[in-house]
C-alpha atoms as one frame of an Amber mdcrd trajectory, in Angstrom:
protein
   0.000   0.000   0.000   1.651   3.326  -1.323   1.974   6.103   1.297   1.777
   8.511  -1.281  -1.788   8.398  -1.420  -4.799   8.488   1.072  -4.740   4.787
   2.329  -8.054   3.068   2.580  -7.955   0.227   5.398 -11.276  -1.826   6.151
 -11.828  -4.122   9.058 -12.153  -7.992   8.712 -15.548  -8.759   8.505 -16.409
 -11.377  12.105 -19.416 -13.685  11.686 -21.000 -14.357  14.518 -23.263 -17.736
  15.015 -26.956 -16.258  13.940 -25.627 -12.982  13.253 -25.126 -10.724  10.015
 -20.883  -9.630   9.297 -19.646  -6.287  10.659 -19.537  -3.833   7.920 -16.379
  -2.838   7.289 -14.441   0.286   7.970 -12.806   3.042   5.778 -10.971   5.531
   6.566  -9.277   8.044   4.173  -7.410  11.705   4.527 -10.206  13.654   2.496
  -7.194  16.007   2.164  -3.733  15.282   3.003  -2.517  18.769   2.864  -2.679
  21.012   6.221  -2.184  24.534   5.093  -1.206  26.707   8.187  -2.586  29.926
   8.865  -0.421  32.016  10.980  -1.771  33.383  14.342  -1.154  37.665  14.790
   0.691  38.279  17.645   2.185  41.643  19.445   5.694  42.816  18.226   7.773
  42.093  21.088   5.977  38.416  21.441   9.005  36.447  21.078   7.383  33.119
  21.747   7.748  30.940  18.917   5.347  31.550  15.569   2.104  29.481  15.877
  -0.614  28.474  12.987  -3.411  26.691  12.677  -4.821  24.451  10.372  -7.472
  21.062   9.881  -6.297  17.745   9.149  -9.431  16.110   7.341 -10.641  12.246
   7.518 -13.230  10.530   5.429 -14.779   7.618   7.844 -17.086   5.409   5.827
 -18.874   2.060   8.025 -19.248   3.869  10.973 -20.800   6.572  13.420 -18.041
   6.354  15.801 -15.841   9.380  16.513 -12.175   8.762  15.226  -9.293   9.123
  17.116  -6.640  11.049  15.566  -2.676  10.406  17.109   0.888  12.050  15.637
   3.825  11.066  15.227   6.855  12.323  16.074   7.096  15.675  13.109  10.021
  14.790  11.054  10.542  18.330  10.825  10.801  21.284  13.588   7.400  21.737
  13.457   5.572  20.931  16.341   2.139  19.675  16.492  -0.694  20.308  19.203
  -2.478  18.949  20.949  -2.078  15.258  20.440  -4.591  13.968  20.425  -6.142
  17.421  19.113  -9.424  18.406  19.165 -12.197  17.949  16.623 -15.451  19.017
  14.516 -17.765  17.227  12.516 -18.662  18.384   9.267 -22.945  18.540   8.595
 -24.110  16.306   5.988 -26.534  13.468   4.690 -26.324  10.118   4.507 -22.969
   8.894   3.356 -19.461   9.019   4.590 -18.929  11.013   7.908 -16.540  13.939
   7.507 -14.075  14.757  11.065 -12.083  17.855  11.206  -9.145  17.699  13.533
  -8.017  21.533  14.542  -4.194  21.637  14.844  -1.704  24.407  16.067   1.290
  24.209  14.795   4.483  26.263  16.310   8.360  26.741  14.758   7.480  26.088
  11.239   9.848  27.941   9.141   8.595  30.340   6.544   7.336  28.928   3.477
   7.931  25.300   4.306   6.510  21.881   3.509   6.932  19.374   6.130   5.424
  15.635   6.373   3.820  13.597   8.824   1.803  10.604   9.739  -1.322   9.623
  11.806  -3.285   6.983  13.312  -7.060   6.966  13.238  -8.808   5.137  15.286
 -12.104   4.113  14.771 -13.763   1.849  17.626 -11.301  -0.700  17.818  -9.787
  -0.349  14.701  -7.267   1.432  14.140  -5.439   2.265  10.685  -2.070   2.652
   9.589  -0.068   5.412   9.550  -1.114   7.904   6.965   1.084  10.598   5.506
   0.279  14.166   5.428   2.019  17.460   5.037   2.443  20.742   6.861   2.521
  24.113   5.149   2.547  27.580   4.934   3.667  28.402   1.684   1.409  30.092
  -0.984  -0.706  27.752  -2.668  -0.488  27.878  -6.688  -2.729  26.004  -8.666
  -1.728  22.836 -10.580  -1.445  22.392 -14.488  -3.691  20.629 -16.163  -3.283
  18.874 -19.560  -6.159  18.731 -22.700  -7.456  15.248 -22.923  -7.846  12.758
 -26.060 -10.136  14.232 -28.433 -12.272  12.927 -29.326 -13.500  11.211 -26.225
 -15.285   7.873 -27.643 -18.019   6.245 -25.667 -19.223   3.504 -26.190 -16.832
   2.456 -29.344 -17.117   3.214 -33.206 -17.911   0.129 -34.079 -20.368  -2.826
 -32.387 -18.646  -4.351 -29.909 -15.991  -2.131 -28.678 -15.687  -1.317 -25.370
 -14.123   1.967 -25.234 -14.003   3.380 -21.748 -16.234   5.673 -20.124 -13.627
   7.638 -18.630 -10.835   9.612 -20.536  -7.271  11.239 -18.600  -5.990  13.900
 -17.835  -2.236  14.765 -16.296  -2.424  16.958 -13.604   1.009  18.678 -12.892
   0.924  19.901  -9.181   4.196  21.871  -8.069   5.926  21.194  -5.070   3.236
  21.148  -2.647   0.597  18.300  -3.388  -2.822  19.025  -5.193  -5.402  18.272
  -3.151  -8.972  18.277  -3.553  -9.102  18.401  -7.302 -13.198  18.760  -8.446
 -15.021  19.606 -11.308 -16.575  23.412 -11.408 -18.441  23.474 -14.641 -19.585
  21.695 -17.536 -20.674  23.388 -20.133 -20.873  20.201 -22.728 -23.259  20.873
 -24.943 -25.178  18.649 -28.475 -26.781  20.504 -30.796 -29.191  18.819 -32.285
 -31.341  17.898 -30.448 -30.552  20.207 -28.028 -28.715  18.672 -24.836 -26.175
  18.968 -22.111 -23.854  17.586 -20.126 -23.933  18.562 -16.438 -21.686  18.293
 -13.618 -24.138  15.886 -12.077 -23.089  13.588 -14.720 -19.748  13.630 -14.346
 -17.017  12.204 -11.987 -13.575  12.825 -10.676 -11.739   9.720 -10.214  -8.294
   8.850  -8.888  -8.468   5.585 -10.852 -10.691   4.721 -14.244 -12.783   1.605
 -12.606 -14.425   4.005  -9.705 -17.984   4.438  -9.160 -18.448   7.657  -8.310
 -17.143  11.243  -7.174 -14.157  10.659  -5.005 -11.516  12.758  -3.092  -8.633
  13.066  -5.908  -5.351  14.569  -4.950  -2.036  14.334  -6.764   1.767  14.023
  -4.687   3.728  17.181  -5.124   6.230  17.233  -7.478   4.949  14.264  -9.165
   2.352  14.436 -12.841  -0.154  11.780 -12.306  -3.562  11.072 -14.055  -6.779
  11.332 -12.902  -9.606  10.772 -14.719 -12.667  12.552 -15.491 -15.586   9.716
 -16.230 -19.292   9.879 -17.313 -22.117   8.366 -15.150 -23.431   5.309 -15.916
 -26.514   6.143 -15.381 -26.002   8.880 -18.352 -28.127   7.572 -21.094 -27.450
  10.743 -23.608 -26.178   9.873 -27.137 -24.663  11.929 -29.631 -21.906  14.534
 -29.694 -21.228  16.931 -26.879 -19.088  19.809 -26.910 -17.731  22.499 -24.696
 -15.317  22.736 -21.717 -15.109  21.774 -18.081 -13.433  23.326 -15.565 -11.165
  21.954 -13.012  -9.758  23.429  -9.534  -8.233  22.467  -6.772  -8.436  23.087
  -2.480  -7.559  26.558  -1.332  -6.281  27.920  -5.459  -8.416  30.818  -6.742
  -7.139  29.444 -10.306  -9.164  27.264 -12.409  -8.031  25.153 -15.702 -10.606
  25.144 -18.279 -10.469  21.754 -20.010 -12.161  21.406 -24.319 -13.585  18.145
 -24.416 -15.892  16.158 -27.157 -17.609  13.566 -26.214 -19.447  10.521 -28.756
 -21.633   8.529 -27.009 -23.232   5.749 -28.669 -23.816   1.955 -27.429 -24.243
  -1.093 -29.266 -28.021  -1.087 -29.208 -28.840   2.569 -30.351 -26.664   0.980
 -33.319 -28.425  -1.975 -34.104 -31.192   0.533 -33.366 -30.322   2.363 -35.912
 -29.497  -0.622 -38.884 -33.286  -1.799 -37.820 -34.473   1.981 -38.791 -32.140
   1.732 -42.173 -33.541  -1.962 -42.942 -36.965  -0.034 -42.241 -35.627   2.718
 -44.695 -35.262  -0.052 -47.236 -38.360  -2.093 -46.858 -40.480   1.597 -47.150
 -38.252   2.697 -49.978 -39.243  -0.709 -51.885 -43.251   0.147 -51.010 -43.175
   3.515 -52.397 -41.726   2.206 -55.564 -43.867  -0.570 -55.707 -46.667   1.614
 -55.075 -45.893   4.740 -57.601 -44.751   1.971 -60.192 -48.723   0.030 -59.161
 -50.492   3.053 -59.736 -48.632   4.199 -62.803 -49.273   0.939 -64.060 -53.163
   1.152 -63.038 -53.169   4.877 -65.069 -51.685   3.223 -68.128 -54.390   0.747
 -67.756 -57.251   3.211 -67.084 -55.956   5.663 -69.682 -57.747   4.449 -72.638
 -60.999   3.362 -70.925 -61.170   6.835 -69.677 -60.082   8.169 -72.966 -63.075
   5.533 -74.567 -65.319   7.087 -71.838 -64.714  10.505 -72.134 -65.818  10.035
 -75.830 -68.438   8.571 -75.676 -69.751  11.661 -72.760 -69.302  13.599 -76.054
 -71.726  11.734 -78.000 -74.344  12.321 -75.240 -73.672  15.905 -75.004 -74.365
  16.277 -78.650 -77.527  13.899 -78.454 -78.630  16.509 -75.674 -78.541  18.799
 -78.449 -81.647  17.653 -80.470 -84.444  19.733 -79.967 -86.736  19.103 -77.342
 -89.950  18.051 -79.603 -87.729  14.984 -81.316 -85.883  13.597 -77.672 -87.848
  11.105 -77.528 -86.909   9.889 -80.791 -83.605   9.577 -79.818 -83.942   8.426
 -76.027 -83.287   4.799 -77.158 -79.502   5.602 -78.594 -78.606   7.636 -75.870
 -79.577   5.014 -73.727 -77.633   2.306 -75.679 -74.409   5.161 -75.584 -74.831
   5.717 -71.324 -74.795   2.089 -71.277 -71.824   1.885 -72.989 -70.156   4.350
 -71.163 -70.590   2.937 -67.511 -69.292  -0.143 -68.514 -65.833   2.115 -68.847
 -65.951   3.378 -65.436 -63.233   2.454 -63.360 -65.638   0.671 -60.518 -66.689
  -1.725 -63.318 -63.215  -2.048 -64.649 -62.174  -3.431 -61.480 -65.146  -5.786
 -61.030 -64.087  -7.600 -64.086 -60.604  -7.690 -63.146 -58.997  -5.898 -65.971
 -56.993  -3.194 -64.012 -54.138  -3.352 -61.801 -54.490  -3.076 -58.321 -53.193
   0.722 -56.456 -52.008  -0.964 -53.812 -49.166  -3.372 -53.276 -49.298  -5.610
 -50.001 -47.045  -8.311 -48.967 -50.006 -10.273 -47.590 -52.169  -9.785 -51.071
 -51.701 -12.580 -53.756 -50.576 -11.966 -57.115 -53.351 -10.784 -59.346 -54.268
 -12.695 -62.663 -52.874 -11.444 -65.673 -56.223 -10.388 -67.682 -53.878  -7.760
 -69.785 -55.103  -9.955 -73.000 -58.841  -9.672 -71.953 -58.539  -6.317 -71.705
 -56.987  -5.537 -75.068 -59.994  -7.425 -76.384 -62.666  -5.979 -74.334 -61.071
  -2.194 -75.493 -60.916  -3.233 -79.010 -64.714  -4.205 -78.970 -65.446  -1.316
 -76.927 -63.454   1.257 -79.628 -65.306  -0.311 -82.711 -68.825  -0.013 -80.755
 -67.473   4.084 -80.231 -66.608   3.809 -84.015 -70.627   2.777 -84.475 -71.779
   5.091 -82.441 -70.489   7.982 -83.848 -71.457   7.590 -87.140 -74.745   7.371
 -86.031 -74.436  10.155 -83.915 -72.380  12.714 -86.401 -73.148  11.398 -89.824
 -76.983  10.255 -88.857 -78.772  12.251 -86.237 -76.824  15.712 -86.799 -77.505
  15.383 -90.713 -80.945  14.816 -89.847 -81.437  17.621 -87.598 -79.878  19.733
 -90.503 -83.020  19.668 -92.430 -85.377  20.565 -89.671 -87.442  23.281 -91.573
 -87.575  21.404 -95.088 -88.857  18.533 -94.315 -92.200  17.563 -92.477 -91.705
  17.036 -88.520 -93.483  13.086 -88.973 -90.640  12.631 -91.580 -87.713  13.717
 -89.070 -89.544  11.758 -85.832 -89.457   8.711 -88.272 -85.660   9.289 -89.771
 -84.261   9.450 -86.033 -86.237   6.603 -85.057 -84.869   4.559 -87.444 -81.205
   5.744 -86.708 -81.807   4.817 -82.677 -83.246   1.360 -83.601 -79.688   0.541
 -85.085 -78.385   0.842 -81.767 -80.162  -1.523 -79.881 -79.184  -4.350 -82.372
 -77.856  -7.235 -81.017 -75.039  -8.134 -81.925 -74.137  -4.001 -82.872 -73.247
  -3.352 -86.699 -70.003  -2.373 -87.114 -69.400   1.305 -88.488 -68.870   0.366
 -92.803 -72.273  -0.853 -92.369 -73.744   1.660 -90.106 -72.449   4.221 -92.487
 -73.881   1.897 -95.730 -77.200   2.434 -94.272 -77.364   5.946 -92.951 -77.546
   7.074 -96.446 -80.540   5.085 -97.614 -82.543   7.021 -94.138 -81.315  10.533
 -95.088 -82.727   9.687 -99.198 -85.485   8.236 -97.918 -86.263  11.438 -95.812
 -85.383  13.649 -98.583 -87.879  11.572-100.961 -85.029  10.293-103.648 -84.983
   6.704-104.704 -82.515   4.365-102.520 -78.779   4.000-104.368 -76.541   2.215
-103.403 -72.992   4.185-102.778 -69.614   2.849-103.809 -67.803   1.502-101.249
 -66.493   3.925 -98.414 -63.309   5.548 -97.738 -61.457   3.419 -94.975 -60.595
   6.218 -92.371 -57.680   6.779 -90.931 -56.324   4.793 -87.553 -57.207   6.683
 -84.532 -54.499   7.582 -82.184 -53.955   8.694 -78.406 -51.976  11.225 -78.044
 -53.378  12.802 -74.831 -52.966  10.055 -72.552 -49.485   9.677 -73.940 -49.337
  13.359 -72.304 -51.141  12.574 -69.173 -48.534   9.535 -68.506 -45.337  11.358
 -68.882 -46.950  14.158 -67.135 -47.273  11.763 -63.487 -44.137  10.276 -64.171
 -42.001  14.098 -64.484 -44.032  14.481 -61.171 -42.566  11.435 -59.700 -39.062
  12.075 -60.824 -39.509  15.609 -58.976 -41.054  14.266 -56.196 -38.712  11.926
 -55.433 -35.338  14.202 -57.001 -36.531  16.856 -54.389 -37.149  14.529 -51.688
 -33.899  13.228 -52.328 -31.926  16.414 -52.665 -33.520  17.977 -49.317 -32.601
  14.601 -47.272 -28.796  14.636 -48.636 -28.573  18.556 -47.391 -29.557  17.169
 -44.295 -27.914  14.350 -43.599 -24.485  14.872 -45.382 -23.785  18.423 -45.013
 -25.747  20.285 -42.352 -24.739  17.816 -39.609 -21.170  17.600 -40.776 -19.286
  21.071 -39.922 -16.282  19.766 -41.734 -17.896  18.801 -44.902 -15.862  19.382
 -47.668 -12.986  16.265 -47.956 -13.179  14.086 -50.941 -15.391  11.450 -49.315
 -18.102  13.637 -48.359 -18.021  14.425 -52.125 -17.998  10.812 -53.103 -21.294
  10.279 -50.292 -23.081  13.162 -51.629 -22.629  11.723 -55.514 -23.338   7.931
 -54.036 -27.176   9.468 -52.379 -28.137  11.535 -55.245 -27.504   8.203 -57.642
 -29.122   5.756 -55.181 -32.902   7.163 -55.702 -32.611   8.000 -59.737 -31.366
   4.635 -60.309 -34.456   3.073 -58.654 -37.078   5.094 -60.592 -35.710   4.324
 -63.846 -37.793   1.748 -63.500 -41.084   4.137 -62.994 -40.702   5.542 -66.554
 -43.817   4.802 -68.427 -43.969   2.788 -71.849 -46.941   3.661 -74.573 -50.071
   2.391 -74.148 -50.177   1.010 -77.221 -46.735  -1.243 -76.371 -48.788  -2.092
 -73.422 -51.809  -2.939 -74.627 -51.439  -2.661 -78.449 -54.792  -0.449 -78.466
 -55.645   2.334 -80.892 -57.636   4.864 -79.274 -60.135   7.315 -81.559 -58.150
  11.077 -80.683
């Protein structure tokens, strides 16, 4: 056991049949240094210079008063009384804190002088413990910066990187003694957090576990450490300083420190969140590229059903008196129009579904039903405008030349057309619109030559529509994208600017893009192989 330091001695523990062990005893100088405060006296007092001064003892495992007993000074200095008197110090639960009040007489001018004392506790007693004498002015000890930064909890899973970091304390040639914290002013930015005193510790050696009296010999640098709490569950990075003092110096040392404090489950903690990150990334795509795929779908039944609300809005048209004649191909048009709506769609099972769930099972591929059912649905459009533009609007133009009975009978026999079963196709429609409108205009039935094929009817609008949702996905996501990498790359990082940051920042703005490739729409005729009337 080193006299250098405050010895800690404990009593062997005595069992007793039936009866719990004695708790042992410590006892510890709180502060091995006795600085000596000279007593005034008259100027022709020749009696020898006196001082006084207070030896403290730490007693931990009992309420007993200590007994404190000199030895012989191993200097001139002479200490009284022996044993001397004492005071104890007010406090809570804990270790008791004894005050012995010395006088010391013939102590030179600024000297340093050690001794040693016995404590006795009860009936233990401990060995002898050093101290020294002085009255010499008291300058503070140097302190040195410690490792930055400090790393809690380890870079990497698995480490075990202390909780405690050094610092060398340089005291001169009289010991420093009742080295403590001051202030903390360790602070995280985001989210806003500190470090306080409370949660840190003082420690004469790295494994303690808590505040403790730290003192250093004189003449001698020496480490202490300054540890976090355990029970500090913080994380992040705190910055600042702490200061550090020491018994009876009005100097303090103010300390830079930066602390990272992590643990190994905030990290797997935070994989889980990035494995999250991954499985949501994969649903968004899955769901933009669902629904895109459900719009290419619905695009030409809407485009189908859009025209056909065109053909109803010029049947609403006809004058009120001939309405009636017409009510039957309106009908057979409305009907024809639901069947397009996108409830009715999905009841047959011919579009996608918006959603993607892990739980739902694949849906049946209808993709070739559908192509036929819009094919059918396009020629029935095909019928049903002729009858509507080359029919009942050339009709209507000869309202005023011809008798009303005439007209009622001419748009009668153009709605009858619709309701047949299975419904003409639009050469023959158009074949036998003519032979109405002579009829009506009182010339003898002929025959035309055959008629001129039209043109194939394109889609050019929902060609538009598409790459319209997908430029709003790309800038969706490109924002999204751009406004995350400010924030994670180079707002939190106040160093940003080495070639790896500049390598991260290219690696996140190509990690998104390259996933919605995938999300750029192809033709809905590739998809379908549909022609739409434009």
């Amino acid at each position: 056991m080193s006299l250098a330091r405050a010895a800690v001695f404990s009593l062997a523990l005595v069992f007793l049949p039936g009866a719990a062990p004695a708790a042992p005893v410590s006892i510890q100088l709180d502060d091995p240094v006795v600085f000596i405060t000279p007593v005034p006296k008259a100027a022709n007092d020749t009696t020898p210079q006196k001082g006084t001064g207070e030896l403290v003892v730490r007693v931990e495992g009992s309420d007993q008063q200590p007994r404190a007993k000199f030895d012989q000074p191993l200097g001139t200095a002479q200490i009284k009384p022996d044993p001397p008197s004492w005071r104890e110090e007010a406090g809570g639960s804990g270790p008791r804190i004894w005050h012995f009040l010395l006088e010391v007489t013939d102590l030179p001018a600024n000297a340093l002088q050690k001794n040693t004392v016995n404590v006795t506790v009860g009936n233990f007693t401990s060995e002898k413990l050093p101290f020294w004498v002085t009255n010499r002015a008291v300058k503070g000890p140097q302190f040195s910066d410690p490792v930055k930064p400090w790393i809690v909890g380890g870079l990497l899973p698995g480490s075990a990187e202390p909780r405690c970091t050094s610092i060398l304390v340089s005291p001169g040639d009289i010991p420093a003694t009742g080295l403590k914290l001051l202030q903390s002013t360790l602070v995280r930015e985001s989210p806003r957090g500190m470090i306080s005193l409370q949660d840190l510790w003082l420690c004469q050696q790295p494994d303690c576990q808590g505040p403790e009296p730290v003192w250093v010999p004189a003449s001698r640098p020496e480490t202490v450490w300054v540890c976090l709490a355990e029970d500090f569950w913080g994380h992040g990075k705190f910055s600042g300083n702490v200061a550090l003092g020491a018994s009876r110096s009005a100097e303090a040392k103010t300390v830079p420190l930066e602390i990272q404090k992590s643990d190994l489950l905030t990290r797997i903690a935070g994989f889980i969140v990035i494995l999250f990150g991954v499985r949501l990334g994969w649903w968004l795509k899955a769901l933009a590229k669902s629904r895109l795929n459900r719009y290419q779908a619905l695009a030409p039944a809407l485009a189908l059903r859009d025209r056909f609300a065109t053909l109803l809005e010029r049947l609403d048209k006809v004058p009120n008196p001939f309405k009636a004649d017409v009510q039957q191909l309106w009908t057979a048009i409305h009907d024809l129009q639901s069947e397009l709506d996108e409830k009715n769609l999905d009841l047959k099972g011919y579009l996608p579904s918006a959603t993607i769930l892990p739980w739902k099972p694949t849906a049946i591929d209808t993709t070739a039903l559908y192509k036929a059912f819009l094919e059918e649905m396009s020629a029935k459009y095909s019928t049903m405008e002729a009858l509507v533009t080359e029919g009942v609007e050339e009709v209507l133009k000869r309202l005023g030349t011809r008798p009303p009975e005439a007209i009622t009978e001419a748009l009668k026999s153009l709605s009858a057309i619709a309701n047949h079963k299975p419904l003409p196709q639009r050469e023959a429609v158009r074949q036998e619109i003519p032979s109405i409108l002579r009829k009506l205009d009182g010339e003898a039935a002929k025959v035309e030559e055959a008629v001129v094929p039209e043109k194939p009817l394109t889609y050019k609008q929902v060609q538009f529509q598409i790459e319209k949702l997908s430029q709003t996905v790309w800038l969706a996501w490109g924002l999204l994208t751009a406004l995350t990498g400010l924030a994670t790359l180079i707002l939190t990082n106040p160093g940003f600017g080495t070639p790896l940051d500049f390598i991260f920042a290219l690696l996140w703005g190509v990690g998104i893009p390259s996933v919605l490739n995938q999300l750029t729409p192809s033709s809905v005729t590739t998809q379908l192989g549909v022609s739409i009337p434009a």
